[in-house]
C-alpha positions, 0 to 999 in steps of 0.5 A: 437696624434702628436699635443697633445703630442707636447703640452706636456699633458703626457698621449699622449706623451707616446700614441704618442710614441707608435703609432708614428712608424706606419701609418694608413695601418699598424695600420689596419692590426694589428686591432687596436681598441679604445673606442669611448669616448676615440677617441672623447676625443683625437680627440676634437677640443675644447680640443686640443685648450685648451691644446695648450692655456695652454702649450703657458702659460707656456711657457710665464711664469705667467701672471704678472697682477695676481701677487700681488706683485712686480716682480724683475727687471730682467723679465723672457725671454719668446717666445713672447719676443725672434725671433720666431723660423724658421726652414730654418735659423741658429738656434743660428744667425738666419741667412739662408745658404750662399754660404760658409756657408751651414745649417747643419742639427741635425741628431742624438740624441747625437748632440740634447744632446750636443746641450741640454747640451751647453745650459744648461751650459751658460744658455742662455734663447734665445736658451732655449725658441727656444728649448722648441719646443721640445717635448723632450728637449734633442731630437733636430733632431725632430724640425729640427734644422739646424746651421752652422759649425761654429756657432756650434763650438762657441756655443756647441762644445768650451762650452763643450770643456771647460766644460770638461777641468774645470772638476777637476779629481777625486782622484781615477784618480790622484792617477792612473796617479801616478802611471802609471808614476811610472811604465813608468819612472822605465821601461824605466830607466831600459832599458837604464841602460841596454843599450838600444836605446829607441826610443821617438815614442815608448816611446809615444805609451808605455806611452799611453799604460800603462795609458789605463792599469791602468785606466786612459782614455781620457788622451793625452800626447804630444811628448813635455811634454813625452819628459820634463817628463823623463828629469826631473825624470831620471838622465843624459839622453840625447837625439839624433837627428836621421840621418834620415828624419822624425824618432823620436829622440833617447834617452840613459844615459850618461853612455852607450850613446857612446856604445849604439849610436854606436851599434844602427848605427851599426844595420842601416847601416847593414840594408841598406847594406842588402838592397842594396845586396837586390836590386842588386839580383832583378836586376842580376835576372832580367837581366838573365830572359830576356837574356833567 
């Protein structure tokens, strides 16, 4: 059943699919029958040839001597013209592990589909007569295909990655993007004219935020362009270095920036005042305990 479904005659691709999740103990205890015709005609030796011949024809494309015309000049890529595939090298460069560059192996249906995928977009007929071992185009796991990291990134990884980033986004999602801008841009206007120190982590995270809320996924703003957004879209903002290490800049308005700066460092040096008093409780008790 194994070899005439991997030579795609579709009546024994589903038996197969069926059957292919039990071995012979298990299909004994669930009693399973067939009719003898039918067991000598999957089992023929003859019959199973004949499939194999027919299946490597068209993989080989039509024979050129029975053509009564002239074929073009570009011929089609077939098997016998390609490096037969070897299961114990890269699959893209035919090439076997090395001491930094081990063969990964293709595990799980999504990775056969990327794969499927990739080759599909730059049609390049070498990998998709390789692939054609496959009973299922999309299901490279099966045949064992290994590859190196890198040669993956080049020929899967970066071609769907540019795929993606060609893919022009559709009205529906330009006009939800509009207006998850205009509803970040007039919350954060508004709580600067309020006075408010905004702080540019939070403003990224809310921005994220309000995108998600409005529909649009796999949309990743950086700090950079955040930050170019609201200087273009709101009037006299300024933005504030923080006296800390490693804390995101601080942003107000011209117009409430000294108040606001100043209330803002007024609540830091509180909190570490409080700190400190903190600190120095620990230690006094400390001290007492062991006088004891």
């Amino acid at each position: 059943m194994d070899s005439r479904s991997c030579y795609r005659e579709t009546k024994y691709v589903e038996i197969w699919a069926n059957l292919k999740e039990y071995n012979s103990q298990e299909l004994n205890l669930k009693e399973a029958t067939w009719h003898r015709k039918c067991y000598q005609e999957a089992t023929h030796s003859g019959m199973i040839k004949r499939s194999k011949e027919r299946y490597e024809r068209e993989l080989a494309g039509p024979n050129e001597q029975r053509r009564k015309t002239a074929l073009p000049s570009t011929s089609q890529l077939t098997r016998s013209k390609t490096t037969p595939y070897d299961r114990d090298v890269c699959f893209f460069c035919d090439k076997a592990a090395g001491y930094r560059e081990q063969l990964r192996t293709v595990s799980t249906k999504s990775a056969g589909k990327s794969l499927h995928d990739a080759i599909e977009i730059t049609g390049n007929d070498k990998l998709r007569v390789k692939l054609s071992t496959a009973v299922d185009l999309k299901d490279a796991h099966v045949i064992d295909i290994k590859y190196h990291k890198k040669c993956w990134g080049n020929n899967v990884s970066t071609v769907l990655r540019r795929q993606s980033a060609d893919t022009k986004p559709s009205e529906a999602s330009i006009a939800a993007e509009i207006a998850a801008k205009i509803e970040f841009l007039t919350t954060t206007e508004i709580a600067l004219k309020s006075g408010k120190v905004l702080i540019m982590s939070e403003l990224q995270a809310a921005y994220d935020s309000i995108l998600k809320e409005n529909g649009v996924d796999n949309k990743i703003c950086s700090r950079k362009v955040l930050k170019q957004l609201i200087q273009s879209e709101i009037e006299e903002v300024e933005f504030h270095k923080s006296k800390r290490v490693n804390e995101s800049e601080r942003v107000t308005i011209k117009a409430t920036r000294d108040t606001a700066v100043q209330l803002s460092n007024q609540e830091s040096d509180v909190n570490d005042a409080m700190k400190t008093l903190y600190d120095a409780a620990l230690y006094l008790r400390k001290c007492i305990n062991q006088s004891k």
